[in-house]
C-alpha positions as CSV (number, residue, x, y, z in Angstrom):
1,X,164.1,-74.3,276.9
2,X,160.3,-73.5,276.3
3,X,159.0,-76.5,274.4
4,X,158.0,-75.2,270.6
5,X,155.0,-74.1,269.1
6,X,153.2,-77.3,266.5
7,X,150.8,-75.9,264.4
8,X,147.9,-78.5,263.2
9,X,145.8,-77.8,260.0
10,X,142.5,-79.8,259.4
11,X,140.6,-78.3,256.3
12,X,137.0,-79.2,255.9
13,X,134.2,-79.1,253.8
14,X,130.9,-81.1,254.9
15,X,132.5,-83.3,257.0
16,X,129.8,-84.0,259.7
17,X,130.5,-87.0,259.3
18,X,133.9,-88.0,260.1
19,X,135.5,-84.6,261.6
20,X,134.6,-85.5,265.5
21,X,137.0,-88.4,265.6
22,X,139.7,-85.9,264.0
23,X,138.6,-83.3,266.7
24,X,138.5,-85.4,269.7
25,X,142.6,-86.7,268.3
26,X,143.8,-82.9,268.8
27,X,141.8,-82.6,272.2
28,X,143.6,-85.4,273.5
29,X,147.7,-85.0,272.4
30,X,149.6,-85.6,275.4
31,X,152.0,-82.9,273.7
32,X,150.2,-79.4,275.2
33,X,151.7,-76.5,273.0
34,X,149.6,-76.8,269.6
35,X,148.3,-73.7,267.8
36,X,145.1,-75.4,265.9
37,X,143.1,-74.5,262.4
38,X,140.5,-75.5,260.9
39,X,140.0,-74.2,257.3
40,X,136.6,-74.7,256.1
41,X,135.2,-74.7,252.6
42,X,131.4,-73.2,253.5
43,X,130.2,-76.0,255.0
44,X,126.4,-76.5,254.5
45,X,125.8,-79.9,256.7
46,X,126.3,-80.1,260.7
47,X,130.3,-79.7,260.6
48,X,130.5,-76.3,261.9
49,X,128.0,-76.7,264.8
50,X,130.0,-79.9,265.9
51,X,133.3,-77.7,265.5
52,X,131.2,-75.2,267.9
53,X,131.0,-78.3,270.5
54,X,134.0,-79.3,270.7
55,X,135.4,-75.6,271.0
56,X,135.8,-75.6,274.5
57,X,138.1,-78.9,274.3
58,X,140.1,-77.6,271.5
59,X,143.3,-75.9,272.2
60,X,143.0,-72.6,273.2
61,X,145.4,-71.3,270.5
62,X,142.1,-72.1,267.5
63,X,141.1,-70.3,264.7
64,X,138.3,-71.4,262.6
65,X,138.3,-70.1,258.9
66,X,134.8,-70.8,256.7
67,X,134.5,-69.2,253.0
68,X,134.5,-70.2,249.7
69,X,138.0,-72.1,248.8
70,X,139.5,-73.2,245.5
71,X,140.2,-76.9,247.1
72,X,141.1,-79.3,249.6
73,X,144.8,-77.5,248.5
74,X,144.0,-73.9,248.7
75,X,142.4,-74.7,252.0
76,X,145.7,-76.2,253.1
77,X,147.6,-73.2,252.0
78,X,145.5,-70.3,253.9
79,X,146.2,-72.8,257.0
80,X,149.7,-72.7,256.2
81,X,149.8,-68.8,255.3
82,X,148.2,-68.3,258.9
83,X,150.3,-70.6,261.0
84,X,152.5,-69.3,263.7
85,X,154.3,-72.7,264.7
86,X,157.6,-74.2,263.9
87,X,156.4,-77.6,262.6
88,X,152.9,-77.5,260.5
89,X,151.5,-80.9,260.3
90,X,147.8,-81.6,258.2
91,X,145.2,-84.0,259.7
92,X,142.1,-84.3,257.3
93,X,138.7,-84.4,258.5
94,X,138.7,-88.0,258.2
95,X,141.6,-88.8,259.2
96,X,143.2,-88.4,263.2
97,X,146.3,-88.9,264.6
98,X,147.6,-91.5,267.6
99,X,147.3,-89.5,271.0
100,X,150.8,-89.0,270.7
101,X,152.0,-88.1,267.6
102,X,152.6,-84.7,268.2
103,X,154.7,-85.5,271.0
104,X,156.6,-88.1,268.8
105,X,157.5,-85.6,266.0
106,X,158.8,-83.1,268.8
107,X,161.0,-85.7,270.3
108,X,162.4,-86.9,266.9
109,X,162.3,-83.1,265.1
110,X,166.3,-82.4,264.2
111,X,166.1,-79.1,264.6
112,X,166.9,-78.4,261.3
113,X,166.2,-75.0,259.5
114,X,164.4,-77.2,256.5
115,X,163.2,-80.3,257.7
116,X,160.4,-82.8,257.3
117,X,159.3,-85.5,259.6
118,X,157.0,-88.4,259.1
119,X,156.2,-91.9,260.0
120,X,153.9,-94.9,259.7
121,X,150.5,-94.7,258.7
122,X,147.3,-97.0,259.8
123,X,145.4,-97.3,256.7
124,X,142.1,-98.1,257.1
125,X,139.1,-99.8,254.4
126,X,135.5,-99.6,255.1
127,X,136.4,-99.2,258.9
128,X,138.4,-102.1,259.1
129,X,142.4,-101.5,259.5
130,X,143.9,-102.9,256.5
131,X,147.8,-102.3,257.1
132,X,150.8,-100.2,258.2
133,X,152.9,-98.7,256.3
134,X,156.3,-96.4,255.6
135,X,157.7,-95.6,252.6
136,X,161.4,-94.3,253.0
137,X,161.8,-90.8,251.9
138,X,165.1,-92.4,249.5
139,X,162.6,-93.6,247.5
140,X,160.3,-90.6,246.9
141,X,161.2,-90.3,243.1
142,X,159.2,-94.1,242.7
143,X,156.8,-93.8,245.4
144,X,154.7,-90.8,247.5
145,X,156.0,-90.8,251.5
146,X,153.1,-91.3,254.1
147,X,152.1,-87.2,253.6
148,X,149.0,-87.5,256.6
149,X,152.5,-87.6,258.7
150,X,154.5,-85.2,257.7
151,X,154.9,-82.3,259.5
152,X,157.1,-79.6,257.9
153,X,159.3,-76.8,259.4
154,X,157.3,-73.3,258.6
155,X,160.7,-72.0,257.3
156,X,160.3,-74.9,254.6
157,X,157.0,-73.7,253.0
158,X,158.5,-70.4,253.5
159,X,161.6,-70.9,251.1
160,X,160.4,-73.6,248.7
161,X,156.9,-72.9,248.1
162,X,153.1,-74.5,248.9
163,X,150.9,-76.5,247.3
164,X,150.6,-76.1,243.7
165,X,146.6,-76.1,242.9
166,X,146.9,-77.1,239.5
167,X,146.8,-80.4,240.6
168,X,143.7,-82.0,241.9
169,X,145.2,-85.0,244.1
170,X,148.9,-85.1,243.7
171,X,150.0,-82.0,244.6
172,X,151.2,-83.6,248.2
173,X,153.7,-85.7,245.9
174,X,154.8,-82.4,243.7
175,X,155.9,-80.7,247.1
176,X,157.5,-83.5,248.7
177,X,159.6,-84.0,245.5
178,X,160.3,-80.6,245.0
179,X,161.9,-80.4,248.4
180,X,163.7,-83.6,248.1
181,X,165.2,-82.5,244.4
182,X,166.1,-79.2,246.4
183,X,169.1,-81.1,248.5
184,X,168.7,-78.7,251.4
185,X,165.7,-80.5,253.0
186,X,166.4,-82.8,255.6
187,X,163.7,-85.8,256.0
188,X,163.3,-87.9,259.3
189,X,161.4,-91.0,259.3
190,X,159.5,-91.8,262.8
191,X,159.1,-95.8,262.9
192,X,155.9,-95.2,265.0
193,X,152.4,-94.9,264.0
194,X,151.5,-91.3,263.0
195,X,148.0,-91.2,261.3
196,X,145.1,-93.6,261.0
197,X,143.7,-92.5,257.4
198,X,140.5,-93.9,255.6
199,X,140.9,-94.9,251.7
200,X,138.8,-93.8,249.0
201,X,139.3,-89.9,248.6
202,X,140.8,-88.9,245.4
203,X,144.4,-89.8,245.9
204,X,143.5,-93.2,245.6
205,X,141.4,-93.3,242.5
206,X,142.6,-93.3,239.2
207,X,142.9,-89.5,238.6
208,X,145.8,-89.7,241.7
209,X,147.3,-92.6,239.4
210,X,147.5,-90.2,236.9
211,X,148.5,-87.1,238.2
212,X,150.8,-89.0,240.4
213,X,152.6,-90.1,236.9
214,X,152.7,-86.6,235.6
215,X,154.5,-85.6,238.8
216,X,156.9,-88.3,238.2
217,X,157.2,-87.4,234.3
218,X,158.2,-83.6,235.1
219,X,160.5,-83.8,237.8
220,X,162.3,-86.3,235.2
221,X,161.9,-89.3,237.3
222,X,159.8,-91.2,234.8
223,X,159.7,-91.1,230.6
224,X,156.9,-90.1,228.7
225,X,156.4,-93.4,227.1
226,X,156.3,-95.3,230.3
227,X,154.0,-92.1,231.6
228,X,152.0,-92.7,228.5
229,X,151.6,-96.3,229.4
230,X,150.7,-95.7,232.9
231,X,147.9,-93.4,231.6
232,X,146.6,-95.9,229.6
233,X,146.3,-99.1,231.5
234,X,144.9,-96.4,234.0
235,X,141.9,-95.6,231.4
236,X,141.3,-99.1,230.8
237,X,141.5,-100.1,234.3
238,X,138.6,-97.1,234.9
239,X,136.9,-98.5,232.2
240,X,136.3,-102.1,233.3
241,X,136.0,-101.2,236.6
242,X,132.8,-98.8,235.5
243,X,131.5,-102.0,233.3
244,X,131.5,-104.4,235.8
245,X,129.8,-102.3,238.4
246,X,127.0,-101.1,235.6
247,X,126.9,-105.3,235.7
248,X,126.6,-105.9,239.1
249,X,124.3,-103.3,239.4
């Protein structure tokens, strides 16, 4: 049996700065049959002539997208409208993946039609490795699963849809709970390190708090006066957060 296609998405915008790690991860998969692309915003810094480098090392099934996008989102989706694989799985440009997490997910894919796998995540803070975690997909109506993991069958994004890009940082938590309220998608946890992802993009400010709440409020998993709450201490939060830095400073 001829071992499937993976398709890998990294979108990119002015990421000279961290994409080479995420670059030299794909070079080195020990899992051989990847279709790569990297969907890039219009870059103006260094990232596309270190993309140019590394060309050579990449797999030889690459495409390289740069224009104008709508988002880290939109980006996502005209990687996912292109891919030709049977798993898509997304690795930001400051993110990577273990050598072989490609190879995991293969081994541990079901099979199924509509099915999403994912694992643990290393999370990272200001370079130093802060924890490990998994958060069981059972539990996706109180809390996000680790999305730098996933990888999602193509026939998925097919029949239940994309990212929404009305949302600026949750829409990762809109999708996964659109497929989990769905009933027909089947998710498969790996207990093995995945991703290695650096906080402090906009998922983990406040704005993510927020949006992440929203999520929660129309899907029906949370009520509006407990969303109303969360928005508030989330304001207030933001707020002495910004005054205690303007005191430090």
């Amino acid at each position: 049996m001829p071992e499937i296609l993976v398709t890998i998405l990294t979108p990119c915008f002015n990421s000279g700065k961290t994409i080479e790690k995420t670059l030299e991860c794909i070079e080195s998969q020990t899992y051989k049959n990847i279709e790569y692309i990297i969907v890039d915003g219009g870059s103006t810094d260094d990232t596309l002539a270190i993309i140019q480098r590394h060309k050579d090392k990449l797999p030889q099934d690459f495409k390289l997208i740069s224009e104008k996008d709508n988002g880290i989102y939109d980006a996502m989706n005209k990687g996912i409208k292109l891919a030709k694989g049977q798993l898509i799985g997304i690795v930001n440009s400051d993110d990577s993946y273990e050598l072989d997490t490609v190879e995991q997910v293969v081994t541990h894919f079901g099979n199924n039609r509509y099915e999403v796998i994912y694992g643990m995540q290393r999370i990272y803070l200001d370079g130093e490795e802060k924890t490990v975690v998994i958060y069981h997909h059972e539990f996706l109506p109180q809390q996000m699963i680790t999305h730098p993991t996933c990888f999602v069958t193509r026939e998925t994004y097919e029949k239940f849809g994309v990212f929404d890009t009305q949302y600026h940082s949750a829409a990762d938590y809109d999708l996964m709970l659109r497929y989990y309220k769905s009933g027909e998608v089947v998710f498969t946890p790996v207990y093995r390190v995945l991703s290695n992802f650096a906080l402090g993009g906009m998922s983990s400010s406040q704005t993510g708090v927020r949006e992440n709440a929203l999520v929660r409020l129309r899907y029906g998993y949370l009520s509006k006066r407990k969303y109303w709450f969360i928005v508030l201490k989330s304001h207030l939060y933001e707020l002495l957060h910004k005054k205690q830095t303007m005191g430090m400073g």
